[in-house]
C-alpha positions as CSV (number, residue, x, y, z in Angstrom):
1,X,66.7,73.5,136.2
2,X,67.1,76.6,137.9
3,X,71.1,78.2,138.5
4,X,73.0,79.7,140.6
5,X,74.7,83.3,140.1
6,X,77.0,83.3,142.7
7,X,79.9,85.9,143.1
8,X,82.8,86.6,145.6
9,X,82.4,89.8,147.2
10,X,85.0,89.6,149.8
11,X,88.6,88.8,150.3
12,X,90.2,85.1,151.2
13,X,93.4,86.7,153.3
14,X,93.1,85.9,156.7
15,X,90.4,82.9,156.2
16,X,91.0,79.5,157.1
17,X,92.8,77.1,154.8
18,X,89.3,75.0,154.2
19,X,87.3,78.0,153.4
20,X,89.8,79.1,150.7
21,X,89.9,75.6,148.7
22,X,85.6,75.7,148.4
23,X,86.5,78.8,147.0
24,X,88.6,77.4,144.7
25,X,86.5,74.1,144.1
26,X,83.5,76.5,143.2
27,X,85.4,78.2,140.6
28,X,86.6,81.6,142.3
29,X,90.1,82.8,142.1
30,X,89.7,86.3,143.0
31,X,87.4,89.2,144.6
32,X,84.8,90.0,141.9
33,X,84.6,86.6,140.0
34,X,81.5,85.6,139.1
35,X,80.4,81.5,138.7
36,X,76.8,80.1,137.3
37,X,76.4,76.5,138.8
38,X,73.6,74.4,139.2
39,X,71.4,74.3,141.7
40,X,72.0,71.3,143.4
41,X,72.8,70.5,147.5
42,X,76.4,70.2,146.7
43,X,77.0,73.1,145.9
44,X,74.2,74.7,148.3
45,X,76.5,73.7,151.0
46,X,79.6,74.9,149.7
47,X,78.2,78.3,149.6
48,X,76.7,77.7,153.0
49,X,80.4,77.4,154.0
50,X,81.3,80.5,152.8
51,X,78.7,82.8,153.0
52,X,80.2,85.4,154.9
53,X,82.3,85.8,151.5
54,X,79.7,85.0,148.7
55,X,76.5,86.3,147.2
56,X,74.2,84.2,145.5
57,X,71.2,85.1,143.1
58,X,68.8,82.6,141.4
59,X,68.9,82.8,137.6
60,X,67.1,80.6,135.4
């Protein structure tokens, strides 16, 4: 089953209060931190909610 490489590549500050805790639920604490998950359409939608502060590569 195919990943995903996803990383935070901008700050939190100044987001709204929902957009920091899928942050948090997907694993990332700080700018920089990089998280493999699955690819699955749970977390395809979290990162569709914050994808002005995420990139996300395929891996396998």
């Amino acid at each position: 089953m195919a990943q995903l490489k996803i990383t935070q590549v901008k700050s939190y500050i100044g987001s709204k209060q929902n957009h920091r805790d899928t942050l948090r639920t997907l694993g990332l604490k700080k700018l920089g931190d990089v998280v493999v998950k699955e690819d699955r359409p749970e977390f395809r939608g979290m990162v569709r909610h914050v994808r002005h502060l995420v990139t996300v590569e395929e891996v396998d």
